[in-house]
Backbone as JSON, one array per atom type, in Angstrom:
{
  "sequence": "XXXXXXXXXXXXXXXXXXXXXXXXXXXXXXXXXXXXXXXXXXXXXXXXXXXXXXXXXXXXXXXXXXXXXXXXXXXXXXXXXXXXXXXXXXXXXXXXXXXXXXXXXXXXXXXXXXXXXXXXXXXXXXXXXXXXXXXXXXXXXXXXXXXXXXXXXXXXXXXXXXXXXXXXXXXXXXXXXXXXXXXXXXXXXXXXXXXXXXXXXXXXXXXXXXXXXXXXXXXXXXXXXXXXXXXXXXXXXXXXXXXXX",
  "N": [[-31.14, -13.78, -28.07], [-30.99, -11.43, -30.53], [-30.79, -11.1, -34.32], [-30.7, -8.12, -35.53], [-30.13, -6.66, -37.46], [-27.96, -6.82, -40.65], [-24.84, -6.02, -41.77], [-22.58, -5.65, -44.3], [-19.67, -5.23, -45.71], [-17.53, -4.86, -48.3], [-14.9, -3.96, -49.7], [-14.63, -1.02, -49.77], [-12.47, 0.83, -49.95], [-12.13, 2.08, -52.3], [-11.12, 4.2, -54.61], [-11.25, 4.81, -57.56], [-12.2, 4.04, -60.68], [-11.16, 1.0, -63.07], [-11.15, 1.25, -65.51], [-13.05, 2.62, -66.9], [-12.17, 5.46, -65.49], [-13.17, 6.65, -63.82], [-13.43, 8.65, -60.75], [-14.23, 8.62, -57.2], [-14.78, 9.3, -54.05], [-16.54, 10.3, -52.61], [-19.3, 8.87, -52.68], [-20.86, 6.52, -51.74], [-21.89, 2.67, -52.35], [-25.23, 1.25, -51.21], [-25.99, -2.18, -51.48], [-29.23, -4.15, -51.71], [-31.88, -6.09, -51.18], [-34.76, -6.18, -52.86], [-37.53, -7.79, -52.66], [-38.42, -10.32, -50.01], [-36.77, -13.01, -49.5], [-36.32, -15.51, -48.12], [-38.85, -17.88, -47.58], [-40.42, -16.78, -50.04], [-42.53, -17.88, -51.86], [-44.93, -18.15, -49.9], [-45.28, -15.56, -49.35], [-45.62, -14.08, -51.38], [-48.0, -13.39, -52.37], [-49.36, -11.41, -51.24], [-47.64, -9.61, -50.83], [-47.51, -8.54, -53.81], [-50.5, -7.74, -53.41], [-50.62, -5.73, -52.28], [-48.85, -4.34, -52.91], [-45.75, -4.29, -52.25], [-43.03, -4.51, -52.68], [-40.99, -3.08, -52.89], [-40.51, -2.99, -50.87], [-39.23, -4.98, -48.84], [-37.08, -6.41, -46.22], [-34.45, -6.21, -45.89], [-34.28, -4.11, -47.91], [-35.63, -2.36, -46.13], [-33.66, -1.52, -44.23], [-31.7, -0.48, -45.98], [-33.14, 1.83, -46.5], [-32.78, 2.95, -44.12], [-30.31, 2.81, -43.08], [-29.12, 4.67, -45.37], [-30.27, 7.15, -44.58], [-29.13, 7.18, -41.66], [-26.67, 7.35, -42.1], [-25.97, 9.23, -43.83], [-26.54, 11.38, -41.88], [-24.96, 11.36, -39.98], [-22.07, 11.49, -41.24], [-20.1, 13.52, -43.19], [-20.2, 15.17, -46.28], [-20.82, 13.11, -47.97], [-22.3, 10.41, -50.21], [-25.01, 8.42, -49.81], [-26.18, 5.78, -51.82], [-28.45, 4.2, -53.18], [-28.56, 1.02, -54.31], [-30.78, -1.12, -56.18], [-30.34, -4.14, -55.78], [-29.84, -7.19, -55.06], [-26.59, -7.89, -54.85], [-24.26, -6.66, -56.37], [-23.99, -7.11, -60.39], [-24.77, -10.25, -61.45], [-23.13, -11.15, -58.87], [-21.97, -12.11, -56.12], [-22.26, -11.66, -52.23], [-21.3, -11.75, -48.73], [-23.48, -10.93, -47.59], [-25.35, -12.15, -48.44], [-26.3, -14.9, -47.25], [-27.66, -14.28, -44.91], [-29.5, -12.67, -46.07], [-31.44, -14.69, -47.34], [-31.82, -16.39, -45.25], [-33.85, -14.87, -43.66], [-33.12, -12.59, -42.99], [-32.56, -8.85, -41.81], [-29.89, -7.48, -44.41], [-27.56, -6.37, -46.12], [-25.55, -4.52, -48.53], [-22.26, -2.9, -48.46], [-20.53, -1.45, -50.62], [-17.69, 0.36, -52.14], [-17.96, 3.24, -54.79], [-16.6, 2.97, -57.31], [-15.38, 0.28, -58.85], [-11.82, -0.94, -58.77], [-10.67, -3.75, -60.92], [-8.36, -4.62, -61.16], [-7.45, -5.24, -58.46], [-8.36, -6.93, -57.43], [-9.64, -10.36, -56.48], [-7.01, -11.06, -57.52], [-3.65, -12.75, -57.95], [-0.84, -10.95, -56.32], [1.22, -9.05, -58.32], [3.39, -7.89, -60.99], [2.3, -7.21, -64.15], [3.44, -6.35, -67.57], [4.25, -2.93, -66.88], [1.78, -3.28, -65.08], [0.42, -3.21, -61.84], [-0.76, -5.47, -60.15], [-3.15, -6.35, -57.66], [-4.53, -6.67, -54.32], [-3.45, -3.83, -52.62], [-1.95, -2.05, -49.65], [-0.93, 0.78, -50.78], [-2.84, 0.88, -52.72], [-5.15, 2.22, -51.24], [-7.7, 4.56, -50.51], [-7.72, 6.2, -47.73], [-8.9, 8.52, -46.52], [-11.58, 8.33, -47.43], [-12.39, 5.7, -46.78], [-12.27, 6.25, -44.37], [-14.63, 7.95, -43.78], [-16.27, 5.83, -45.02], [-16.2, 4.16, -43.31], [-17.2, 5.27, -40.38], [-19.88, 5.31, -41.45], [-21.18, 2.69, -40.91], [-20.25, 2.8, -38.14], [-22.18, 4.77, -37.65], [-24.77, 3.72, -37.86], [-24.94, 1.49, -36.93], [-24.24, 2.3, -33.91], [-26.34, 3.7, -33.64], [-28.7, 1.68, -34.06], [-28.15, 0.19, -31.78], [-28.55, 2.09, -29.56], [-31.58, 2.23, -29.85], [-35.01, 1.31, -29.32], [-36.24, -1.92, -29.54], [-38.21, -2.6, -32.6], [-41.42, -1.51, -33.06], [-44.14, -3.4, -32.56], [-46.76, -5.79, -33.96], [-48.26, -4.18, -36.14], [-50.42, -2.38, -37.45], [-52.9, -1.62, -40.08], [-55.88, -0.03, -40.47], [-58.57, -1.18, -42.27], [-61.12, -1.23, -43.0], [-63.04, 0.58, -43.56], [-63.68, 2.13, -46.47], [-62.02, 5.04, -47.26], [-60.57, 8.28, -47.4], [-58.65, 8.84, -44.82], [-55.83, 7.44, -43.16], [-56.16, 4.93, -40.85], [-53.9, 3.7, -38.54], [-52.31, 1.99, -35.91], [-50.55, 0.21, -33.39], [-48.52, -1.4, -30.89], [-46.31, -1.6, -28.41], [-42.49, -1.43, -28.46], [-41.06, -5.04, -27.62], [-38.66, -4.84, -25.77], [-36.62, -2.13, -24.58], [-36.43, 1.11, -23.23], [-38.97, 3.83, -24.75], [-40.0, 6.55, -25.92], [-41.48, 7.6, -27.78], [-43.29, 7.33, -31.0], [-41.97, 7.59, -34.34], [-44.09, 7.83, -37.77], [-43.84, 6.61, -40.63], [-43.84, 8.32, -43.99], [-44.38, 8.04, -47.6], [-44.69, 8.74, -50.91], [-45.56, 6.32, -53.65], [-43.92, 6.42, -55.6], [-41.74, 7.08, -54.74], [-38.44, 6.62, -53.71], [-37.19, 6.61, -51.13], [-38.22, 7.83, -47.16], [-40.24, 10.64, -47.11], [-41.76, 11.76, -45.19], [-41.84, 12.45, -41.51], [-43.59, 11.93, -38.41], [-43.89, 12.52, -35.28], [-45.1, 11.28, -32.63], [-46.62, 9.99, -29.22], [-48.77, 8.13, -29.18], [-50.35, 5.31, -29.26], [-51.71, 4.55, -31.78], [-52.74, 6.46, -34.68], [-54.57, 8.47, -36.8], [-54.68, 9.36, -40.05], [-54.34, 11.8, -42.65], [-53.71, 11.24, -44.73], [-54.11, 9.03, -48.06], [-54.38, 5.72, -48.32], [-54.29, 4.94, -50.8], [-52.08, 6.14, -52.43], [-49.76, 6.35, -50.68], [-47.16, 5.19, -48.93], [-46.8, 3.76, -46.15], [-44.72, 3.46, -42.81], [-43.75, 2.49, -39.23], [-42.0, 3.13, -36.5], [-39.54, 2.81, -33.57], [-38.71, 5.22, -30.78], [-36.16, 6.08, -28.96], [-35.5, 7.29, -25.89], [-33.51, 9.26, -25.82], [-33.77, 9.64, -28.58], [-32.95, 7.82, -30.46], [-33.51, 5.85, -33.61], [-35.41, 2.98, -34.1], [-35.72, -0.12, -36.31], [-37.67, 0.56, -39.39], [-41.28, -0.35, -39.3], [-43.41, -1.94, -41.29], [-46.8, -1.12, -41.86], [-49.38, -4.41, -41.64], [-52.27, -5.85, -42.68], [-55.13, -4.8, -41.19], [-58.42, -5.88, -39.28]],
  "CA": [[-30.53, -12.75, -28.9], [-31.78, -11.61, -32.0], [-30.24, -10.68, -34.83], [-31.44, -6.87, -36.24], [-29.14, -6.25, -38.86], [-26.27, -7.26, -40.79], [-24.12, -5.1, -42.57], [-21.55, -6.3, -45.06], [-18.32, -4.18, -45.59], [-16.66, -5.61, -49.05], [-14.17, -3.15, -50.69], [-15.07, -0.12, -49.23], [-11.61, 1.85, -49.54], [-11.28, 2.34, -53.46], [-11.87, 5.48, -55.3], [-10.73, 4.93, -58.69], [-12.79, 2.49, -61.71], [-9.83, 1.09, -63.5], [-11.32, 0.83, -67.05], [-13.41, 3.82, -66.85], [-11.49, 5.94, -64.51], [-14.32, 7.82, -62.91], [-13.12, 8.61, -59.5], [-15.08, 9.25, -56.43], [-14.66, 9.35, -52.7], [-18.07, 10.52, -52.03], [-20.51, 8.31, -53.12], [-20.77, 4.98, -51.55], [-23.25, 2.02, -52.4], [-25.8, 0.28, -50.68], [-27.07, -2.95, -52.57], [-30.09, -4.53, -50.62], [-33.11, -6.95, -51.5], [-36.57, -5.42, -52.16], [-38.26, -8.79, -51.74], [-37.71, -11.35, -49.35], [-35.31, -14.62, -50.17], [-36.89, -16.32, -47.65], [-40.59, -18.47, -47.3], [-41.14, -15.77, -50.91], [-43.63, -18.32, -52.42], [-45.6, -17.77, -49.22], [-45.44, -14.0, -49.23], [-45.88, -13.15, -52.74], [-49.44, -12.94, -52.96], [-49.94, -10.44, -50.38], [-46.53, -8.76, -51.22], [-47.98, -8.25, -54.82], [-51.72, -7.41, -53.63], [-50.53, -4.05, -51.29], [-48.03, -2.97, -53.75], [-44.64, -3.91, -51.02], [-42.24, -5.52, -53.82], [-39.99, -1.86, -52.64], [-40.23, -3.13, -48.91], [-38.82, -6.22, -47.32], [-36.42, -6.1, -44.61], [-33.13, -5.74, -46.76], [-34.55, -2.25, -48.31], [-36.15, -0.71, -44.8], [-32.33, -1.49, -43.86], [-30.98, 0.51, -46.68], [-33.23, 3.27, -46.2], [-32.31, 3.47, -42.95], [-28.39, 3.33, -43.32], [-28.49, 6.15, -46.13], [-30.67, 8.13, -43.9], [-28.29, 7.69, -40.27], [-25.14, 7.4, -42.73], [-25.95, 10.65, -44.19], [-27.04, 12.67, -40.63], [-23.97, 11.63, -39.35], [-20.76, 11.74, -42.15], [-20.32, 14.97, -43.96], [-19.41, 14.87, -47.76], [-20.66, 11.5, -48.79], [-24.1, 10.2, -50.63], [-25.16, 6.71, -49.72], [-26.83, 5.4, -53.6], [-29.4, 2.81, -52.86], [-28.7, 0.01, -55.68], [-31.75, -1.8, -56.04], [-30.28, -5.28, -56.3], [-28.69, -7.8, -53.88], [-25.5, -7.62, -55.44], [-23.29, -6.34, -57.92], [-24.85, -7.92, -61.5], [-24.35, -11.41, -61.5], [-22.0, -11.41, -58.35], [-22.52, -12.08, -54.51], [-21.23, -11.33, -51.13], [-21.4, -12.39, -47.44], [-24.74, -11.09, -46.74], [-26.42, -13.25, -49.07], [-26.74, -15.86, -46.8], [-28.39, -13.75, -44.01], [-30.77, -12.48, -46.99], [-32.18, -15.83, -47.39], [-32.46, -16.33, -43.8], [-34.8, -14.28, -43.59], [-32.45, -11.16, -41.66], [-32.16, -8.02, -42.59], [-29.09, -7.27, -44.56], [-26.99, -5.13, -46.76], [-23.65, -4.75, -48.39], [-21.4, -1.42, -48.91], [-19.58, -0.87, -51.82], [-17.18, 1.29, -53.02], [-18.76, 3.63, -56.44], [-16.17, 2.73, -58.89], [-14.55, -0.98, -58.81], [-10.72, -1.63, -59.76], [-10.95, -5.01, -60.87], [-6.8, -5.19, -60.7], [-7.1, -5.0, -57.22], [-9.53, -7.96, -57.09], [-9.22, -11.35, -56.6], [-5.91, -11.04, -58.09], [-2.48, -12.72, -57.6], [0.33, -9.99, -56.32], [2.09, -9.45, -59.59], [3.2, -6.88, -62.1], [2.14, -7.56, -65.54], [3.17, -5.09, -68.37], [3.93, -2.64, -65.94], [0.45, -2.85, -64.15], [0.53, -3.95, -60.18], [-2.15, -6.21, -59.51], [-3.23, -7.16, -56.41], [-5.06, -5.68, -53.19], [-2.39, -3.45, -51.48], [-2.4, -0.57, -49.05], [-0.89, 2.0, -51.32], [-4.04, 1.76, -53.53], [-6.75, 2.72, -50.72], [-8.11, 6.22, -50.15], [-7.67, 5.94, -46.51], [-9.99, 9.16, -46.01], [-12.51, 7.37, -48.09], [-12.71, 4.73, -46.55], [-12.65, 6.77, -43.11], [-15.97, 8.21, -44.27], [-17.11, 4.89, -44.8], [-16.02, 2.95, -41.46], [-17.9, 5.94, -40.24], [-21.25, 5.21, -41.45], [-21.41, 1.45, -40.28], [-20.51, 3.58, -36.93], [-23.29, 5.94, -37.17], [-25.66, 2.69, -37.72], [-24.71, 0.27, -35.53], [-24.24, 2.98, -32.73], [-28.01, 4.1, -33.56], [-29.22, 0.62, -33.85], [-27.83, -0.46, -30.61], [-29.34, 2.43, -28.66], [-33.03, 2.16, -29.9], [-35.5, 0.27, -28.92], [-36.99, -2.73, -30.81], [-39.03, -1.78, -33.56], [-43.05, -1.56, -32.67], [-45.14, -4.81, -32.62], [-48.27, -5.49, -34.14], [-48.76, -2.8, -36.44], [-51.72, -2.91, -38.18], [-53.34, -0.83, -41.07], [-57.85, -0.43, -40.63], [-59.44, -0.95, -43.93], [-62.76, -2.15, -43.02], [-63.76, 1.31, -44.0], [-63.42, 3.03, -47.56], [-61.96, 6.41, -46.67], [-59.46, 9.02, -47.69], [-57.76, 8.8, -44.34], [-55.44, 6.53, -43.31], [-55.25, 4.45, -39.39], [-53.11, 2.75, -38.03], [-51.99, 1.14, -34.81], [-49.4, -0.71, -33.21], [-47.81, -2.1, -29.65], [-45.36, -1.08, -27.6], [-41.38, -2.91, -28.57], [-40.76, -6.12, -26.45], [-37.34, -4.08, -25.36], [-35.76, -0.73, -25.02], [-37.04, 2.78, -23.46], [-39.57, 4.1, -25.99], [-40.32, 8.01, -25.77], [-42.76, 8.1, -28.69], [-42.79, 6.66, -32.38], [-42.35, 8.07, -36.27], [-44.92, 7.46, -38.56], [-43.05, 7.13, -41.75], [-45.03, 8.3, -44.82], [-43.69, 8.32, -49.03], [-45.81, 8.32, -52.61], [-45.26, 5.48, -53.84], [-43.11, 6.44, -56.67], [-40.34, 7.44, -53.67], [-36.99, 5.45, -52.85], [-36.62, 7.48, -49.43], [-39.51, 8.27, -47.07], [-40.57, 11.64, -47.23], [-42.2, 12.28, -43.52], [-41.64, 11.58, -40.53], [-44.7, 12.4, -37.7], [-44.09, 11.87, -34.24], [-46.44, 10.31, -31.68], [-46.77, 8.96, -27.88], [-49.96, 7.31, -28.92], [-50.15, 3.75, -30.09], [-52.65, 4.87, -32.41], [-53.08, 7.61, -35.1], [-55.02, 8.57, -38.19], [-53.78, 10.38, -41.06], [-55.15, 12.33, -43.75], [-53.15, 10.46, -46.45], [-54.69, 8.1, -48.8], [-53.42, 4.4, -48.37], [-53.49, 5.04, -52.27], [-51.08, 7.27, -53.0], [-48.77, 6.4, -50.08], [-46.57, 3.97, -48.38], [-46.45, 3.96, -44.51], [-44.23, 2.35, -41.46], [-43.65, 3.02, -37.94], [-40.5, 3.08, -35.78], [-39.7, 3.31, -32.65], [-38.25, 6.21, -30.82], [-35.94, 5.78, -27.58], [-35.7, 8.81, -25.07], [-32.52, 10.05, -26.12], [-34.0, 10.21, -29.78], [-31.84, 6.58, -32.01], [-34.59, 5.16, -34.15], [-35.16, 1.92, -34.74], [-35.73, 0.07, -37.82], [-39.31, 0.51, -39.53], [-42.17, -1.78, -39.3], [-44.38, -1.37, -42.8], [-48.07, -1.94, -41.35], [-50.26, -5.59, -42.18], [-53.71, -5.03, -43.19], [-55.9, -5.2, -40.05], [-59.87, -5.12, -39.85]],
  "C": [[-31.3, -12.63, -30.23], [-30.99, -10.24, -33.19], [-31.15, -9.24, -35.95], [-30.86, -6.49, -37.49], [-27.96, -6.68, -39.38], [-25.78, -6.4, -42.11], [-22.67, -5.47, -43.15], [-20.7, -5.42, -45.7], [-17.43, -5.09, -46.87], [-16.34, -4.6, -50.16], [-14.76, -1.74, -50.36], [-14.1, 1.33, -49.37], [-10.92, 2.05, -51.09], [-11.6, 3.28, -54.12], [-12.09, 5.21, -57.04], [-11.84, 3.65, -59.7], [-11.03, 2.62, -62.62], [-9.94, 1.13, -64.82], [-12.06, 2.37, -67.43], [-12.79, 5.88, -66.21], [-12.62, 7.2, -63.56], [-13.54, 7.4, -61.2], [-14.34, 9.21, -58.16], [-15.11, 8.88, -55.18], [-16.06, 9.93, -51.83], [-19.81, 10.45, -52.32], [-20.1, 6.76, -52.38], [-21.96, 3.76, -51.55], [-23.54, 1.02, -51.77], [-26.66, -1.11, -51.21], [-27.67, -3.56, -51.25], [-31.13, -5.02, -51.56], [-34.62, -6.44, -51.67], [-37.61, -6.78, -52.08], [-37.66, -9.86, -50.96], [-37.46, -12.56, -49.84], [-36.67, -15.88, -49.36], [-38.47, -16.37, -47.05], [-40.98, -17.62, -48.73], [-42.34, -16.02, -51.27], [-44.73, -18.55, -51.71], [-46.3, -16.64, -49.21], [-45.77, -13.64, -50.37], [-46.75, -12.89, -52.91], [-50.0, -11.76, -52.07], [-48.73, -9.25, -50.79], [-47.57, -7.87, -52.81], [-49.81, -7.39, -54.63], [-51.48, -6.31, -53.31], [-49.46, -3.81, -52.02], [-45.95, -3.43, -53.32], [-43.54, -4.56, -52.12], [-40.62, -4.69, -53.83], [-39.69, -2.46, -50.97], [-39.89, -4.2, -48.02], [-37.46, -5.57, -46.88], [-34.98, -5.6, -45.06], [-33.41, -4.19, -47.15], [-34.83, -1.67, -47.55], [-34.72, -0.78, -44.56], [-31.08, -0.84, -44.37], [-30.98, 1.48, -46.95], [-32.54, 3.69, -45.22], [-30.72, 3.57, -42.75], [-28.31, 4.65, -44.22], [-29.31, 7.19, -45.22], [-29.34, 8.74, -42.48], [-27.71, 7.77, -40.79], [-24.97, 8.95, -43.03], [-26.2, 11.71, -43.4], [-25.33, 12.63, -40.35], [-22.47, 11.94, -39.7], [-21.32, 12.52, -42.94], [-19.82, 14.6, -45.83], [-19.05, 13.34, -47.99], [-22.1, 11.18, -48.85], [-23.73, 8.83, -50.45], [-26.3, 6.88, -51.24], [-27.3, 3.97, -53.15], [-29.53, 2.4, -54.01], [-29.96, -1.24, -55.3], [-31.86, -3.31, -56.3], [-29.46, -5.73, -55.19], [-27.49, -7.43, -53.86], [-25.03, -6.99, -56.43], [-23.72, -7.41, -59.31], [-24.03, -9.0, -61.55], [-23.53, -11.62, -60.3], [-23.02, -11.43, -56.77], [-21.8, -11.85, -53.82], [-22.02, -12.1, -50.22], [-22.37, -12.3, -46.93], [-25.49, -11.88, -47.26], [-27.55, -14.39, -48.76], [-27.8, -15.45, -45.5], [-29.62, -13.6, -44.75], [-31.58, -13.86, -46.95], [-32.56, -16.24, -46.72], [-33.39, -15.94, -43.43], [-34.65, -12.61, -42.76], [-32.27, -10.18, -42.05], [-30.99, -7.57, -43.05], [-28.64, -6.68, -45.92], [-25.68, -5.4, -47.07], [-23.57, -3.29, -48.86], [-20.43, -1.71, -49.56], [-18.69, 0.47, -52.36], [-17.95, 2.16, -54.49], [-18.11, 2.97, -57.02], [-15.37, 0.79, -58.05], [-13.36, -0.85, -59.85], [-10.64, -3.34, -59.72], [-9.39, -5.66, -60.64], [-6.52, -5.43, -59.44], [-8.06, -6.25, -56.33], [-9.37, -9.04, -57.17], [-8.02, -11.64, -57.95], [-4.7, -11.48, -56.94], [-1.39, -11.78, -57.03], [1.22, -10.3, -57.5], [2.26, -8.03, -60.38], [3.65, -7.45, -63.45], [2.85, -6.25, -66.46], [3.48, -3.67, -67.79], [2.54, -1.83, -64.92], [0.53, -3.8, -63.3], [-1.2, -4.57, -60.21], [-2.16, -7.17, -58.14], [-3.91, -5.9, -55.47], [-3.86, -4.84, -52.03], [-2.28, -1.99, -50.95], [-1.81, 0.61, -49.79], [-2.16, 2.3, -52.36], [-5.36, 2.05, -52.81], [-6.29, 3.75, -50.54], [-8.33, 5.79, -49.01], [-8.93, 7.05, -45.82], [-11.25, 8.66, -46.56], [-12.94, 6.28, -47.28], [-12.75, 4.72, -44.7], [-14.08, 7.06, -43.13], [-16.95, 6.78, -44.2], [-17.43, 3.99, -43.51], [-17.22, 3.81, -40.64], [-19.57, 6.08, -39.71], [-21.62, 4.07, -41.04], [-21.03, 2.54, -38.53], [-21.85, 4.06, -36.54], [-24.97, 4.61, -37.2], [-25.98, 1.68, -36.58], [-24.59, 0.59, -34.31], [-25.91, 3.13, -32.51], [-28.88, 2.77, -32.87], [-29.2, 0.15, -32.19], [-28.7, 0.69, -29.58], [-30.93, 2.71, -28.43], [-33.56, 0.93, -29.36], [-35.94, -0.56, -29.9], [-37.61, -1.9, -31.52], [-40.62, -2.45, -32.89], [-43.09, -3.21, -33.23], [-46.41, -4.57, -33.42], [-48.75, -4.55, -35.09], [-49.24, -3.15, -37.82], [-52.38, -1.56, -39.6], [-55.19, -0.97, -41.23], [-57.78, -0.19, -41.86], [-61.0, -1.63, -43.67], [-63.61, -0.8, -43.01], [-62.97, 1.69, -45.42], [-63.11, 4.52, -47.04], [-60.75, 6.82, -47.3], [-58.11, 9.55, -46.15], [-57.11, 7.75, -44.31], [-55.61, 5.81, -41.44], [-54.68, 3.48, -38.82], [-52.4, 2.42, -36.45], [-51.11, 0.12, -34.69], [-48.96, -0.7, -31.69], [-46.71, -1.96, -29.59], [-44.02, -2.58, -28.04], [-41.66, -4.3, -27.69], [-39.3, -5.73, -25.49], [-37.27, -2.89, -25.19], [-37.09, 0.24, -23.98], [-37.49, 3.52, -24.29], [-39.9, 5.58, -25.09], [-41.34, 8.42, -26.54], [-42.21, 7.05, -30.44], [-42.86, 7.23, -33.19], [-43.58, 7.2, -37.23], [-44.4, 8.0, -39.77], [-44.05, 7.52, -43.0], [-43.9, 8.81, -46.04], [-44.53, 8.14, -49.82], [-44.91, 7.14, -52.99], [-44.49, 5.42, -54.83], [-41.49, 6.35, -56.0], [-39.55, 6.54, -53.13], [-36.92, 5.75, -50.95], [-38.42, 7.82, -48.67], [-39.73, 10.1, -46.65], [-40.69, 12.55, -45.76], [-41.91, 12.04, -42.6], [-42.74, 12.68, -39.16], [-43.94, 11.79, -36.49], [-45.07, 12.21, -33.23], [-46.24, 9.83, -30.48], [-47.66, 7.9, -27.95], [-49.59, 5.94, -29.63], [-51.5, 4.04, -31.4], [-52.69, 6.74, -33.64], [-53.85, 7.44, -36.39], [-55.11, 9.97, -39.03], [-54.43, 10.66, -42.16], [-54.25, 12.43, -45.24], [-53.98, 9.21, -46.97], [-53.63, 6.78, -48.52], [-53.36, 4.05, -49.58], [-52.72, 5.26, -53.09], [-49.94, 7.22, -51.75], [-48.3, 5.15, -49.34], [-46.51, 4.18, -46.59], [-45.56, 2.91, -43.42], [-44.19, 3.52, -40.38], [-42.57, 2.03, -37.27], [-40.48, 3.38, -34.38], [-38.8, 4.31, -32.19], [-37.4, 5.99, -28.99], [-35.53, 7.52, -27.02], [-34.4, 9.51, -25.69], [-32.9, 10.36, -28.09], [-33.38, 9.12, -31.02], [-33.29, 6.22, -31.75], [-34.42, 3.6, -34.42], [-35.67, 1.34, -35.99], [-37.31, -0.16, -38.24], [-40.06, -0.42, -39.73], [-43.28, -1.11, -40.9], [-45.61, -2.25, -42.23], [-48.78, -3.21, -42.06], [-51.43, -5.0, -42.27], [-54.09, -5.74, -41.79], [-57.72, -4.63, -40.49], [-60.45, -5.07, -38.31]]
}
């Protein structure tokens, strides 16, 4: 077995901030890792030489949820927070992160903190405690939703490509790259993801039968992975090419 993703569901059904009162039922956040937890002091020197410090396995996992989250639920933005957790605070995927697995947590936008590791009690008269009259039940329909539209996707793609390599043993203004067929799944063809490097989200998406293509983007000015593609069309999750010569 092998574990592809893990997706962490903590507080998901609250609209309201309780200090601020900004309300909002259609925004929900994804915090996720842009480098990896685990072996880092291995990886960092190559992480740091190609730029990837936006790309370990936690962030392709959060593109890819606000991308299927957002095809498939209507009236709701996934907000890619660029940090494991909530500042200073942790959750359940943490421990996957360090593992080395890809993982993710979903958040509610606003946090009531009365509703948070709190006693059942009314102070002053303010109710504290977690209790079903204070969730947005459609809210938090929306959200159940998008772990749906993921974990349905996920499950019917195939692995993600093998092998996938990046030529540089020429100077050139194209780009090529190559890569091997999953170890699993019915493959129909693959995406060739492509973004400037300034970009949270990826921009392109090319598809391909070949194990092979070359592209008339600069590997200066852009970021690239490749995905695989199963016949009915669920992607799986992207591979960001190694340098090959």
């Amino acid at each position: 077995m092998e574990c592809t993703a893990m997706l962490n569901n903590d507080m998901i059904g609250n609209n309201e901030a309780i200090d601020t009162h900004n309300i909002s039922n259609m925004q929900l956040r994804v915090f996720s890792k842009g480098l990896p937890f685990y072996d880092l002091d291995k990886k960092a020197k190559y992480i740091r030489a190609f730029g990837l410090e936006n790309d370990g396995a936690a962030r392709q996992l959060a593109r890819y949820s606000k991308e299927i989250g957002e095809r498939y639920v209507d009236n709701l933005e996934i907000k890619l927070m660029y940090r494991n957790d909530r500042f200073l605070r942790g959750g359940d995927h943490s421990p996957f992160v360090e593992s080395g697995f890809p993982a993710v947590r979903f958040t509610d936008m606003n946090e009531n903190f009365n509703h948070q590791h709190q006693d059942l009690r009314t102070e002053n008269k303010t109710e504290f405690g977690d209790l079903v009259k204070f969730m947005d039940f459609e809210y938090l329909r929306k959200n159940t939703a998008v772990n749906l539209s993921i974990l349905s996707n996920l499950a019917k793609a195939p692995y993600s490509p093998q092998n996938v390599k990046m030529d540089v043993k020429e100077l050139t203004n194209f780009t090529s790259l190559s890569w091997e067929k999953p170890a699993v799944g019915n493959v129909s063809g693959y995406y060739i993801l492509i973004r400037e490097t300034d970009q949270s989200m990826w921009q392109k998406k090319i598809f391909t039968k070949d194990l092979s293509v070359k592209l008339p983007y600069s590997k200066d000015n852009y970021f690239f992975a490749v995905q695989s593609v199963s016949t009915e069309g669920n992607e799986s999750l992207p591979v960001v090419p190694s340098v090959g010569r």
